[in-house]
Each structure stands twice: as structure tokens, then as C-alpha cells.
mmCIF file of the C-alpha atoms, coordinates in Angstrom:
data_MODEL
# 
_entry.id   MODEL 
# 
loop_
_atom_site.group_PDB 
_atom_site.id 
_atom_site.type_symbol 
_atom_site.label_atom_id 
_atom_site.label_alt_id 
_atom_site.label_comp_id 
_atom_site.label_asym_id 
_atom_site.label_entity_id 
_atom_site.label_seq_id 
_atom_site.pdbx_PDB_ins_code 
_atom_site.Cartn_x 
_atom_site.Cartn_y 
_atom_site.Cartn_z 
_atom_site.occupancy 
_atom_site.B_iso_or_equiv 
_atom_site.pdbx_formal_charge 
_atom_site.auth_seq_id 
_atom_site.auth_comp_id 
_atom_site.auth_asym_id 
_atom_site.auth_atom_id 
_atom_site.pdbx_PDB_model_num 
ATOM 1   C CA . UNK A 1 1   ? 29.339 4.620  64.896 1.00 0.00 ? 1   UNK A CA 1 
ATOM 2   C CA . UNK A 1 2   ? 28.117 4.381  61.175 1.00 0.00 ? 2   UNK A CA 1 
ATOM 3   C CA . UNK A 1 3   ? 30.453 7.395  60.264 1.00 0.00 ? 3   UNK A CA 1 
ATOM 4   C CA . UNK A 1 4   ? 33.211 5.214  61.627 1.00 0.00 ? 4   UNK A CA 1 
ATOM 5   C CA . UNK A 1 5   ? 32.908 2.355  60.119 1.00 0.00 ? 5   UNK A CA 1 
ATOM 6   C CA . UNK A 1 6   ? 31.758 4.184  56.713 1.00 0.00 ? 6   UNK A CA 1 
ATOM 7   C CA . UNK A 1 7   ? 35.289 5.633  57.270 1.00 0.00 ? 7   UNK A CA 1 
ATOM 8   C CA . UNK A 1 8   ? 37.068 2.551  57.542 1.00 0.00 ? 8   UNK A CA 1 
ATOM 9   C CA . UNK A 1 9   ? 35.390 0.991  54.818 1.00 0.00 ? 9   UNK A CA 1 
ATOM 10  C CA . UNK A 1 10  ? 37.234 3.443  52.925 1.00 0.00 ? 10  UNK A CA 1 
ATOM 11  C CA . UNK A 1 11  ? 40.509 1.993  53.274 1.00 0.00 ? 11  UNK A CA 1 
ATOM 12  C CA . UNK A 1 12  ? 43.898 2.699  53.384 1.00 0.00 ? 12  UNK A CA 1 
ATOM 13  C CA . UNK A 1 13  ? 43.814 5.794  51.256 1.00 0.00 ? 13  UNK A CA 1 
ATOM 14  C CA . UNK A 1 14  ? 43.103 8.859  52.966 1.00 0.00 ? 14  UNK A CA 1 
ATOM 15  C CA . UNK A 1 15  ? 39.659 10.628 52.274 1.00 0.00 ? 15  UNK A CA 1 
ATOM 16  C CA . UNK A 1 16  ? 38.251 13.341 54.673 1.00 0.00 ? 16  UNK A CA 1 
ATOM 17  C CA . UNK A 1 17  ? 34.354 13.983 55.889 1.00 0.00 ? 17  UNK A CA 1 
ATOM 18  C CA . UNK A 1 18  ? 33.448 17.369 56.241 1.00 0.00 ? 18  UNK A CA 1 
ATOM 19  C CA . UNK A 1 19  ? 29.867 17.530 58.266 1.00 0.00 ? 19  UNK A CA 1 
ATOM 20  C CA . UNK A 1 20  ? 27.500 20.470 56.687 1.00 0.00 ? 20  UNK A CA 1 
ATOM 21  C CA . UNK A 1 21  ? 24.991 21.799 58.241 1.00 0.00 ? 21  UNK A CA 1 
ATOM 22  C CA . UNK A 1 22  ? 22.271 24.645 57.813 1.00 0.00 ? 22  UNK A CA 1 
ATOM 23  C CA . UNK A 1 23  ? 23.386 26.009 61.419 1.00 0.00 ? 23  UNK A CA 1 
ATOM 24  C CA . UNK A 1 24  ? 23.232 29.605 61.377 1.00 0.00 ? 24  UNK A CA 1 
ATOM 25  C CA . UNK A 1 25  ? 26.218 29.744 63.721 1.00 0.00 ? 25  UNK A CA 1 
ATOM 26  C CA . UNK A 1 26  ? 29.570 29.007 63.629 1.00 0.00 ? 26  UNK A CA 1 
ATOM 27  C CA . UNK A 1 27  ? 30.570 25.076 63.296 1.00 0.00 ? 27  UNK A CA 1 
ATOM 28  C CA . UNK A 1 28  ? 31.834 24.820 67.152 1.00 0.00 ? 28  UNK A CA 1 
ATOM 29  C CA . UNK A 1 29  ? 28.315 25.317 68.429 1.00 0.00 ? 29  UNK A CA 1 
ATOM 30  C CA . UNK A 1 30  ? 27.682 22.198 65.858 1.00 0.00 ? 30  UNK A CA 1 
ATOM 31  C CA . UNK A 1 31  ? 30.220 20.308 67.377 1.00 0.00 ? 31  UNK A CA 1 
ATOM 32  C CA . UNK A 1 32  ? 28.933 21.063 71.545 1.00 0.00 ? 32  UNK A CA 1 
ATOM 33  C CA . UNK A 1 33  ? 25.336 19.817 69.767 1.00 0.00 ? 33  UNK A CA 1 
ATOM 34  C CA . UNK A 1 34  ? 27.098 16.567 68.419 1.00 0.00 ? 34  UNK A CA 1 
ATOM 35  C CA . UNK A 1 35  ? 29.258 15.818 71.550 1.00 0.00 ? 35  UNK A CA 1 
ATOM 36  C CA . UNK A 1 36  ? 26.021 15.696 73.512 1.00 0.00 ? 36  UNK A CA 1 
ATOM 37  C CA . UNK A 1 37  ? 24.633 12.942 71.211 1.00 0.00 ? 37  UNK A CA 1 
ATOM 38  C CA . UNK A 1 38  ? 27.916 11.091 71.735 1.00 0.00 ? 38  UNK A CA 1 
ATOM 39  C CA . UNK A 1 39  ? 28.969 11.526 67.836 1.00 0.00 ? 39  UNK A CA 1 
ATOM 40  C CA . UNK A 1 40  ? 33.037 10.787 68.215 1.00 0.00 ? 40  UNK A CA 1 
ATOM 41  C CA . UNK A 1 41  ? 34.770 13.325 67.130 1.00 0.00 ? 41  UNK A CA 1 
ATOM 42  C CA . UNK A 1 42  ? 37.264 10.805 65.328 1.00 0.00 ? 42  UNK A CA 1 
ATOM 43  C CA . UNK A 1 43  ? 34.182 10.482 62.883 1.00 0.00 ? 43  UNK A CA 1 
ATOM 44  C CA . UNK A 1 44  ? 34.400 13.399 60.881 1.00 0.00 ? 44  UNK A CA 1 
ATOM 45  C CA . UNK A 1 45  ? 37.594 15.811 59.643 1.00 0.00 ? 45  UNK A CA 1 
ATOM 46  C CA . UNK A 1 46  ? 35.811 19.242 60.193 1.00 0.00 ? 46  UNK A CA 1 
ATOM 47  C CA . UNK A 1 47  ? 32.565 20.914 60.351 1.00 0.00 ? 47  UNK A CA 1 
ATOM 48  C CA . UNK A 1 48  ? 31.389 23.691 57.698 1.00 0.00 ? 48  UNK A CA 1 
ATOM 49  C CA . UNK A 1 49  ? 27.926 25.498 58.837 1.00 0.00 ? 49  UNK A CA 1 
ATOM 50  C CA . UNK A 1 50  ? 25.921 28.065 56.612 1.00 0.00 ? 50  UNK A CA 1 
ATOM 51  C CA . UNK A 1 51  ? 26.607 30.113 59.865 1.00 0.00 ? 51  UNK A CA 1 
ATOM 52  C CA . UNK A 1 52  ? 30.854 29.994 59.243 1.00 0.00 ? 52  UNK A CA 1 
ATOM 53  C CA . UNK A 1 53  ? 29.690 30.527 55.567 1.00 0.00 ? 53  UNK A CA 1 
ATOM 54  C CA . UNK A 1 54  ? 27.869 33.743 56.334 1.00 0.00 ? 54  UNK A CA 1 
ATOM 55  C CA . UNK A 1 55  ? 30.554 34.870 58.069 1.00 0.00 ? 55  UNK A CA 1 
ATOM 56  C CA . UNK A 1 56  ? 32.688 34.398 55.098 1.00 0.00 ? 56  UNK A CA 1 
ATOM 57  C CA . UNK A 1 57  ? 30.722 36.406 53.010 1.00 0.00 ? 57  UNK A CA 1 
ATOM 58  C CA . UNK A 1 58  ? 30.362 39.099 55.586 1.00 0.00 ? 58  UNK A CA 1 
ATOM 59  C CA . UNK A 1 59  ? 34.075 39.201 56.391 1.00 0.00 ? 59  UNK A CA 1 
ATOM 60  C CA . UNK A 1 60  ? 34.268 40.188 52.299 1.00 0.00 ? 60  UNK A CA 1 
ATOM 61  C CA . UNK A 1 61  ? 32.103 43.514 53.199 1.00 0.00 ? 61  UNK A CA 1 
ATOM 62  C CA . UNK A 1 62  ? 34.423 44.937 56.161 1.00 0.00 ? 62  UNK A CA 1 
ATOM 63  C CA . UNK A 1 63  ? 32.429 47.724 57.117 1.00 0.00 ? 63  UNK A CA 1 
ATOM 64  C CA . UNK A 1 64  ? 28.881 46.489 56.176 1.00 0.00 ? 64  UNK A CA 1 
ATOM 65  C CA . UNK A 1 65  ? 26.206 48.207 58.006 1.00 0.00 ? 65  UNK A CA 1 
ATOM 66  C CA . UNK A 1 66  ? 24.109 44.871 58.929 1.00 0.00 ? 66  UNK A CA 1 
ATOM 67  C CA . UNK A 1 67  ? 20.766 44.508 59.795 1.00 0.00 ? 67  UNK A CA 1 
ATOM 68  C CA . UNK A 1 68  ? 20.149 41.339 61.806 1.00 0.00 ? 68  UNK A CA 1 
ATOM 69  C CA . UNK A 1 69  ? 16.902 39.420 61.183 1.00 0.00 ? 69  UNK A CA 1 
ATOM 70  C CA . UNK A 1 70  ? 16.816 37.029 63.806 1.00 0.00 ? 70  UNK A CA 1 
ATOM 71  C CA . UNK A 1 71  ? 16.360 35.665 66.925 1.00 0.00 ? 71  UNK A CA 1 
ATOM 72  C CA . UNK A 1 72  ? 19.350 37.111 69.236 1.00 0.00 ? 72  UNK A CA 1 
ATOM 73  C CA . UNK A 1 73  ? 20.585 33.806 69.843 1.00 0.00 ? 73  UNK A CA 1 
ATOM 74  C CA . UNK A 1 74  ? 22.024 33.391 66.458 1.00 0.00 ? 74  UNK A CA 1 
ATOM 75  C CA . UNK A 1 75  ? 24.376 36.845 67.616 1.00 0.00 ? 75  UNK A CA 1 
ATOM 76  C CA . UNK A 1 76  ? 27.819 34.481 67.432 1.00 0.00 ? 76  UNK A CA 1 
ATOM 77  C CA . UNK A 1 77  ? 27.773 34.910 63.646 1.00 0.00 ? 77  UNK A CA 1 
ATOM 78  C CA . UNK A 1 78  ? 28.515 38.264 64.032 1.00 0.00 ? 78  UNK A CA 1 
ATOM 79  C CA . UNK A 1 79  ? 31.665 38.085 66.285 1.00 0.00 ? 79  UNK A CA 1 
ATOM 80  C CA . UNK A 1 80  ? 34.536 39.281 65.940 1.00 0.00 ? 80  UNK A CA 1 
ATOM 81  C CA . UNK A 1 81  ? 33.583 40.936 61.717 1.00 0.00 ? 81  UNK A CA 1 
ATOM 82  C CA . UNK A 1 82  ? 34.020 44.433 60.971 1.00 0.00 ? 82  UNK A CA 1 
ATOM 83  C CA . UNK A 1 83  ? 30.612 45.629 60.791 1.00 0.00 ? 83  UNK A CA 1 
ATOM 84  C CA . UNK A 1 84  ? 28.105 47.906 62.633 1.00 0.00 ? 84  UNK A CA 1 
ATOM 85  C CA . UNK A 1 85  ? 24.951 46.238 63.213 1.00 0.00 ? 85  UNK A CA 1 
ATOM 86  C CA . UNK A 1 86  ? 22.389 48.658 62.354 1.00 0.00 ? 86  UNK A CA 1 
ATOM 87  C CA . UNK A 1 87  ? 18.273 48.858 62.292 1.00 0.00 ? 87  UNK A CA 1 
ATOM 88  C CA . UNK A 1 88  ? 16.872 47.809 58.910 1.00 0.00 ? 88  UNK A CA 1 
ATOM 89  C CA . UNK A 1 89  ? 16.561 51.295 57.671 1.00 0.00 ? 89  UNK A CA 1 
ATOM 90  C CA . UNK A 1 90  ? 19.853 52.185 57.895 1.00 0.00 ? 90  UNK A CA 1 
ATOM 91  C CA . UNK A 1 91  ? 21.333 48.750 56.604 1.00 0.00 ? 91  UNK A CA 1 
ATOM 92  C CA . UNK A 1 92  ? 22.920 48.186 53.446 1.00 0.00 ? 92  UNK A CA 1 
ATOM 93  C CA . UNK A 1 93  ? 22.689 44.182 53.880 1.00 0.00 ? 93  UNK A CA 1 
ATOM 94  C CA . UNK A 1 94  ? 20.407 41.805 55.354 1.00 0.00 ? 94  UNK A CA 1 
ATOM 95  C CA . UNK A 1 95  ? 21.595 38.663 57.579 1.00 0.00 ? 95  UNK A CA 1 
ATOM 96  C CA . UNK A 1 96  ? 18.812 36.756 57.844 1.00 0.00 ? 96  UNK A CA 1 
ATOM 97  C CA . UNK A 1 97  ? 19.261 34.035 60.238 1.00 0.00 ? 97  UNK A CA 1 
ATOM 98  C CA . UNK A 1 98  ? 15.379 33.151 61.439 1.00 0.00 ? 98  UNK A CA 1 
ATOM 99  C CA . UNK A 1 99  ? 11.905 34.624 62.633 1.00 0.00 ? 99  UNK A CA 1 
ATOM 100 C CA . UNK A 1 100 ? 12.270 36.131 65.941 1.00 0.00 ? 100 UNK A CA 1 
ATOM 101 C CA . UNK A 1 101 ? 9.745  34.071 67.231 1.00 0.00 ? 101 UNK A CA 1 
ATOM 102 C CA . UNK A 1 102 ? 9.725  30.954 65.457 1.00 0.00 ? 102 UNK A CA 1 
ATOM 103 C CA . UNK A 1 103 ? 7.021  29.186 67.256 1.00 0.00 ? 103 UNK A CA 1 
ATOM 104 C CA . UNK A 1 104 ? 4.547  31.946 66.649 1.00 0.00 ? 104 UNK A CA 1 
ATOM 105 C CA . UNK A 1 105 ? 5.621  33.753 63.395 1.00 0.00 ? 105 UNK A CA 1 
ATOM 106 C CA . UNK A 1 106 ? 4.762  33.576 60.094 1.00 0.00 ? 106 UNK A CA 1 
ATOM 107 C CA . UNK A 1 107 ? 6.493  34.478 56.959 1.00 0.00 ? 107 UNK A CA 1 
ATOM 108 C CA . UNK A 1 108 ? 3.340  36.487 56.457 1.00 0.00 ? 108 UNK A CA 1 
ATOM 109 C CA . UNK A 1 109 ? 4.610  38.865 60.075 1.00 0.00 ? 109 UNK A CA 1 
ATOM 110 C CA . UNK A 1 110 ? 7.797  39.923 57.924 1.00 0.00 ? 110 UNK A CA 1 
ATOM 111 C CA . UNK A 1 111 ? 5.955  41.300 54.529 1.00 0.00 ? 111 UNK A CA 1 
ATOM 112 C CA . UNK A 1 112 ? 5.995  44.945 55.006 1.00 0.00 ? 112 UNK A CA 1 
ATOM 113 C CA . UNK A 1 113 ? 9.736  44.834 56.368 1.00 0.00 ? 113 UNK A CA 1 
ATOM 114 C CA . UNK A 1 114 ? 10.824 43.068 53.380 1.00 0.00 ? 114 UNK A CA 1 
ATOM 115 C CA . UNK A 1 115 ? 9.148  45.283 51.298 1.00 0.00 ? 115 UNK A CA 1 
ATOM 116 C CA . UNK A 1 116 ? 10.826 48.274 52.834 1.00 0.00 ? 116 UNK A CA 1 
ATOM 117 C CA . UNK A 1 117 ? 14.175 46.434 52.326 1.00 0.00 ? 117 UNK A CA 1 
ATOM 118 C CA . UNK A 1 118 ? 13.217 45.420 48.938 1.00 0.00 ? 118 UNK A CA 1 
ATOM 119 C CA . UNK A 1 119 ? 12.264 49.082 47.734 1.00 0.00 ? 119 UNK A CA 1 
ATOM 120 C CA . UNK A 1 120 ? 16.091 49.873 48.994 1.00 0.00 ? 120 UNK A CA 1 
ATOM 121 C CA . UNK A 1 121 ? 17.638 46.693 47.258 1.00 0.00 ? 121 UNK A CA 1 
ATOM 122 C CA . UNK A 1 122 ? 18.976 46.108 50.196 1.00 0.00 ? 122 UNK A CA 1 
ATOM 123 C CA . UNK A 1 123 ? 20.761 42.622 49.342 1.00 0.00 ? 123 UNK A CA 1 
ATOM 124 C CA . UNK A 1 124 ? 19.819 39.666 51.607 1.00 0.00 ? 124 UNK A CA 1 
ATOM 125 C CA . UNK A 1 125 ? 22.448 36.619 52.798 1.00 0.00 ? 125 UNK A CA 1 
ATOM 126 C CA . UNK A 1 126 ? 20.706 33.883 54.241 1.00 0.00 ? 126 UNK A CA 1 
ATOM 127 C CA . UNK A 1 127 ? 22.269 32.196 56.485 1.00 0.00 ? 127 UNK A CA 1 
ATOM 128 C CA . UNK A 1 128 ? 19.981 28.758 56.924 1.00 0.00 ? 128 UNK A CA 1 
ATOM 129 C CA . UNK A 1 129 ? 18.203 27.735 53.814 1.00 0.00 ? 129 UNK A CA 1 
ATOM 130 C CA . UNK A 1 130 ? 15.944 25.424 55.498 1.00 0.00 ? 130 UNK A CA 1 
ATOM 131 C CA . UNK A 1 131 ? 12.410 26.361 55.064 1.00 0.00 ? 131 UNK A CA 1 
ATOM 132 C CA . UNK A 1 132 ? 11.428 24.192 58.019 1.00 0.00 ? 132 UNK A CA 1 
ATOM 133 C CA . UNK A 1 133 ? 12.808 22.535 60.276 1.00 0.00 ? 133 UNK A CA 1 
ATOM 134 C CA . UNK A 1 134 ? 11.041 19.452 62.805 1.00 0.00 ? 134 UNK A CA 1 
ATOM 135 C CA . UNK A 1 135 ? 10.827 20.274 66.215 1.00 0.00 ? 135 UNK A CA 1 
ATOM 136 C CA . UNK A 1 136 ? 8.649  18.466 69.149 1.00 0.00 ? 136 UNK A CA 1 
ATOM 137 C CA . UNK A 1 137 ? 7.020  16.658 65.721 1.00 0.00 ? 137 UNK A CA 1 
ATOM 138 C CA . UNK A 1 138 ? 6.013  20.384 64.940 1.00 0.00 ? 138 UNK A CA 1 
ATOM 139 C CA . UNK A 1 139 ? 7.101  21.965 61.616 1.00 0.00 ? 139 UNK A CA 1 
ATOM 140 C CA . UNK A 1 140 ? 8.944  25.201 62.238 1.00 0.00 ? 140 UNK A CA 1 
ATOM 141 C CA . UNK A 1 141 ? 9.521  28.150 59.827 1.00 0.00 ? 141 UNK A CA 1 
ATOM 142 C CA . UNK A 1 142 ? 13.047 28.777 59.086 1.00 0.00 ? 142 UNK A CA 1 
ATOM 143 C CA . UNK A 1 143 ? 15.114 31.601 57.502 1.00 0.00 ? 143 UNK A CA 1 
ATOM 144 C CA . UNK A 1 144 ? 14.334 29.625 54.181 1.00 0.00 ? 144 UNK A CA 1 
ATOM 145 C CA . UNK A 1 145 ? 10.736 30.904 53.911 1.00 0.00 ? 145 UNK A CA 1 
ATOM 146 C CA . UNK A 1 146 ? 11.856 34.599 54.816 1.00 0.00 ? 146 UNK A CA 1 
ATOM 147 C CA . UNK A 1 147 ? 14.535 34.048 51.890 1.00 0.00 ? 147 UNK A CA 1 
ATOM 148 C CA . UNK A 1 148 ? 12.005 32.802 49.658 1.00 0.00 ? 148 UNK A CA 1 
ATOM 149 C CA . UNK A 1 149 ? 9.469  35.791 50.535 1.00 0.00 ? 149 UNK A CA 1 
ATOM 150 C CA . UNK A 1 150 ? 12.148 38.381 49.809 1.00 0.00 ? 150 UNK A CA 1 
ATOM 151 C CA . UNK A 1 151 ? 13.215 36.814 46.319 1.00 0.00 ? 151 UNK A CA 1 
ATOM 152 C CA . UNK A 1 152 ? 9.679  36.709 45.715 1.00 0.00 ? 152 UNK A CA 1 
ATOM 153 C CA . UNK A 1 153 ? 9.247  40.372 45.436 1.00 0.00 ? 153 UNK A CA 1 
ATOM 154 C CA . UNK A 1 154 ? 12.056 40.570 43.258 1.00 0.00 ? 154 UNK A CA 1 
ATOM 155 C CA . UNK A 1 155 ? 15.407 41.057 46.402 1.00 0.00 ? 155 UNK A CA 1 
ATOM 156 C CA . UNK A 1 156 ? 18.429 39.603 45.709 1.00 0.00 ? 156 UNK A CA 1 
ATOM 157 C CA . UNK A 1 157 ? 19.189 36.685 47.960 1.00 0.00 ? 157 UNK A CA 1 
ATOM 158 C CA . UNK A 1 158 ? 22.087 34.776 48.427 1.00 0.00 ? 158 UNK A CA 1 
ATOM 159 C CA . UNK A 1 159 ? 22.351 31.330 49.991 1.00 0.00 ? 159 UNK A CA 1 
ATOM 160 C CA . UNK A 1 160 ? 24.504 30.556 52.337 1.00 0.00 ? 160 UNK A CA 1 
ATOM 161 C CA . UNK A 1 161 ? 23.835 26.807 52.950 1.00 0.00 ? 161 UNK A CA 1 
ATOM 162 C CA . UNK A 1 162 ? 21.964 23.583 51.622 1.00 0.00 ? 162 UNK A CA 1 
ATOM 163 C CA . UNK A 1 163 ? 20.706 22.383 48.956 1.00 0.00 ? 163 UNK A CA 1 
ATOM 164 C CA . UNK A 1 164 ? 22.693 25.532 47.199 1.00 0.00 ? 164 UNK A CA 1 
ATOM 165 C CA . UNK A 1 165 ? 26.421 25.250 45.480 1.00 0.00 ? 165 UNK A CA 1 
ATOM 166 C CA . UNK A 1 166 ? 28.212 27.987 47.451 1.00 0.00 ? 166 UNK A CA 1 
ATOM 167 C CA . UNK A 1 167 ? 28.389 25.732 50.855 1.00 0.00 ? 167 UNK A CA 1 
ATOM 168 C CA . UNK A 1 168 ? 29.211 22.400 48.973 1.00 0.00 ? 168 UNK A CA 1 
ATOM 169 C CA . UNK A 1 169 ? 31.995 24.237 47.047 1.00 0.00 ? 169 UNK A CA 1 
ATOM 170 C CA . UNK A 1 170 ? 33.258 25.680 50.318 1.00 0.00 ? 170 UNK A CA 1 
ATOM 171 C CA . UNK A 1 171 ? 32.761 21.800 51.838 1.00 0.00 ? 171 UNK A CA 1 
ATOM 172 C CA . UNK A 1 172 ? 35.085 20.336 48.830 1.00 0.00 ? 172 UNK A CA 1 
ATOM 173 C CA . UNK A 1 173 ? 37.738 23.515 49.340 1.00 0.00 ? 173 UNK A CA 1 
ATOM 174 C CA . UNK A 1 174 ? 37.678 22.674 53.265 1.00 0.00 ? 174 UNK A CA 1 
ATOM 175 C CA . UNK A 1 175 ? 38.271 18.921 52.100 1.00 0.00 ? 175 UNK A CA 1 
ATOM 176 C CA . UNK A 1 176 ? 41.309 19.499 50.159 1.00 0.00 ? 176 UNK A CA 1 
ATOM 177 C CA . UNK A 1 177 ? 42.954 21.736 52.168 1.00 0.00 ? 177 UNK A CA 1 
ATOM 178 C CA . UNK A 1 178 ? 42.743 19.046 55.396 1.00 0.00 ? 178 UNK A CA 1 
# 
């Protein structure tokens, strides 16, 4: 309801919300989330997720040889790309989308796989910033702190969501092409 009336406060002249999320999955798994909590869809223009982001950047490297780190539900982001999803020794880029086991795992659980990828330079994309996220008033890790761990030790990491530029520069392009 607020992004409704926000919208007609607006007035007459046209102006277009575009929802962004750290999702690491593409924006119509976004959209079955917001239906649920009765969000109308009249209230925003589009959705743009780091997920649909990642893909982006993926869909640059047709033929990538991708090693996955993440839990298997975040496998949509991969659909449909030309790549091979390999194990991390054979990769020549990281998607990192999570812990495995986010209720259990540590950033601390990933070191010596990051350092393996690292002594590579295996470039990272990570596709949800976050480096927690709330859930059941518990603080989860998030692909954030993995990001963070790897750029630590010196790996190239690219964002592929909030608080960095790429997504709100994809946002404004989405915007003006609505």
C-alpha cells in the first residue's frame, strides 16, 4: 500500500520503480516471494535482483567453466547460460551465491578453498552482497562474508548487488528503458 500511494503522490508525470534486491536468483522468484506478502503488483514497474545481474555478467563469458559456491537451491541462476559448471579446480570463475550450509557454516569453513582459488586467480562474481541476512531473529552469513574473505587474500571480486554501483546502474538503465 505505501508503494502505491508513494506512486501516486508522484503525479501525473510518469516515473517508474524498479524493486532491487540482493536475491541471488532471478527477479521472478522475487516476485512469487512478494505475491505471498500481498505486495500488488501495480506497485512497482519491474524487479532487478543481483541474481538477473549475475546472470548478466555470466551471459558476457559464453563458455565459462563455473564453479558454483552455493547452496543448490540458488541453481536457477544458471539456466539457460552457456557454461559448464565445473568443480573448483577446474573453474576459471567463481559464482558465489552462499555457504552451503548457512545455518552451520562459517566464513572460516571456506579458507583453504579460497585459497586454492586465489593461488589460480580464479576471478569471483558475487552474486548477494549481503554479509548477513536476519532470519528467525538469527543473523545468517551470506555470500557477502565469503566475498569479503576472498578479496581479503588479495582475489578479485566483483559485486553483483547492493550497496555497489553495478546493480543501481543496471536499476536506472532498466528504468529508462520501461
Amino acid at each position: 500500500a505505501a508503494l502505491i500511494a508513494f506512486r501516486e503522490r508522484l503525479g501525473p508525470r510518469p516515473r517508474r520503480v524498479v524493486l532491487v534486491s540482493n536475491a541471488p536468483r532471478p527477479w521472478a522468484g522475487v516476485q512469487r516471494i512478494l505475491d505471498g506478502y500481498g505486495v500488488p503488483r501495480g506497485a512497482y514497474d519491474a524487479i532487478l535482483t543481483s541474481g538477473d545481474l549475475t546472470r548478466a555478467l555470466l551471459a558476457e563469458r559464453p563458455g565459462a567453466r563455473v564453479h558454483h559456491l552455493g547452496p543448490e537451491r540458488d541453481g536457477p541462476i544458471f539456466e539457460g547460460l552457456d557454461l559448464t559448471l565445473v568443480p573448483a579446480e577446474a573453474c576459471d570463475l567463481l559464482v558465489n551465491t552462499g555457504l552451503f550450509d548457512d545455518a552451520t557454516e562459517t566464513a572460516e569453513d571456506y579458507r583453504a578453498t579460497l585459497a586454492a582459488l586465489k593461488a589460480r586467480d580464479v576471478p569471483m562474481i558475487c552474486a548477494n552482497p549481503d554479509l548477513v541476512v536476519e532470519r528467525d531473529g538469527s543473523l545468517i552469513p551470506c555470500a557477502g562474508l565469503l566475498a569479503e574473505a576472498y578479496a581479503e587474500i588479495g582475489g578479485a571480486v566483483t559485486y553483483a548487488g547492493k550497496p555497489h554501483r553495478p546493480v543501481y546502474e543496471a536499476a536506472l538503465a532498466m528504468a529508462a528503458g520501461l
